[in-house]
C-alpha positions in Angstrom: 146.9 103.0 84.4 143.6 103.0 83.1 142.4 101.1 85.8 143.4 103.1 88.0 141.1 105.6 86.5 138.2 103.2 86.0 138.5 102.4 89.8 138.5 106.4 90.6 135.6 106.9 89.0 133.7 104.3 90.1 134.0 105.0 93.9 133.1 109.1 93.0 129.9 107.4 91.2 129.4 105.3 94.4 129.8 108.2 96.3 127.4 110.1 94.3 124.9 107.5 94.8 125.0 107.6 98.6 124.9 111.2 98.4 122.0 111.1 96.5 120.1 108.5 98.7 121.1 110.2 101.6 119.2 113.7 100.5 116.3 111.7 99.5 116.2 110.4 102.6 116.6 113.4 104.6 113.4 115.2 102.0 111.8 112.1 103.0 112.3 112.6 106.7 111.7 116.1 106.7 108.3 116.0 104.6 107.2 112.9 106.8 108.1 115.1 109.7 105.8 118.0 107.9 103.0 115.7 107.4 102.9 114.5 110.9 102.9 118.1 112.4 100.1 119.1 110.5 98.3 116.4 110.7 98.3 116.6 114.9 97.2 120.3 114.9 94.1 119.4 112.5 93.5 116.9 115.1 94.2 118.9 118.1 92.0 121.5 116.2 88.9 119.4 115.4 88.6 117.3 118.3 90.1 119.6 121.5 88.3 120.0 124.5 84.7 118.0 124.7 83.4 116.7 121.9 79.9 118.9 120.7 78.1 115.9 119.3 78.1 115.0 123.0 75.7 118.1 123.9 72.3 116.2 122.2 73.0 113.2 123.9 71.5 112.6 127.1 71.7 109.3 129.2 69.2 110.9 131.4 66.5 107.8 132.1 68.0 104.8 130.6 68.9 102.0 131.8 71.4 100.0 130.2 71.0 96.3 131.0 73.6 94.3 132.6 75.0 91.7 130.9 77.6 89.4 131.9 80.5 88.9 129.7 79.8 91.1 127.5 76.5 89.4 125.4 79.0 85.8 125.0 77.6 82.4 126.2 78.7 80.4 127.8 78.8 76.9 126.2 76.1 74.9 127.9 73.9 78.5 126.8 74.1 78.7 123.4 71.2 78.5 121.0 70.6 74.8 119.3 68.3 76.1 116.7 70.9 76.2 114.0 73.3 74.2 113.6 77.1 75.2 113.0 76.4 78.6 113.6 77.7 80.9 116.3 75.9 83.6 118.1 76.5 86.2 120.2 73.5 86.5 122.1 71.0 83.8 123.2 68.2 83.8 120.0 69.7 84.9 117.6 71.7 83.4 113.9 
C-alpha cells in the first residue's frame, strides 16, 4: 500500500506545481498589466496634444524639391563611376 501513498503524494506535488505556476503567471500578468498602464500615461503625458518642438520650426519659404520616387533610380540612371556600388541619388557613392 505504499504505492498507493507514493502515488498520493505525487499528484498533491503535481498539483502544487501548477498551483505555483499558475500564481506566477497571474503576478506576471498582473505586473505586465502594471507596466503597460503606466507606461501609456507617461506617453499620453509627454507627447499629448501638439508637439512644442514644432513651435521653432517654420516651413515658411522653402521649397522642398520634387523628386520622383523617392531619390531611387531608375536603372538606365544610375551613376557608372563606381563600380558595384549602389546609390541612392544620381552622384553620389
Amino acid at each position: 500500500m505504499s504505492t498507493g501513498r507514493q502515488d498520493d503524494r505525487a499528484i498533491q506535488d503535481q498539483m502544487i506545481k501548477c498551483e505555483l505556476i499558475e500564481g506566477l503567471q497571474r503576478a506576471i500578468d498582473n505586473s505586465y498589466r502594471r507596466l503597460r498602464e503606466t507606461a501609456r500615461q507617461e506617453w499620453e503625458s509627454r507627447f499629448a496634444g501638439k508637439d512644442p518642438s514644432d513651435a521653432c520650426v517654420s516651413t515658411a519659404g522653402i521649397q522642398s524639391p520634387v523628386l520622383p520616387c523617392a531619390g531611387f533610380l531608375s536603372r538606365g540612371q544610375r551613376s557608372s563611376h563606381k563600380p558595384g556600388r549602389r546609390s541612392l541619388a544620381h552622384g553620389t557613392a
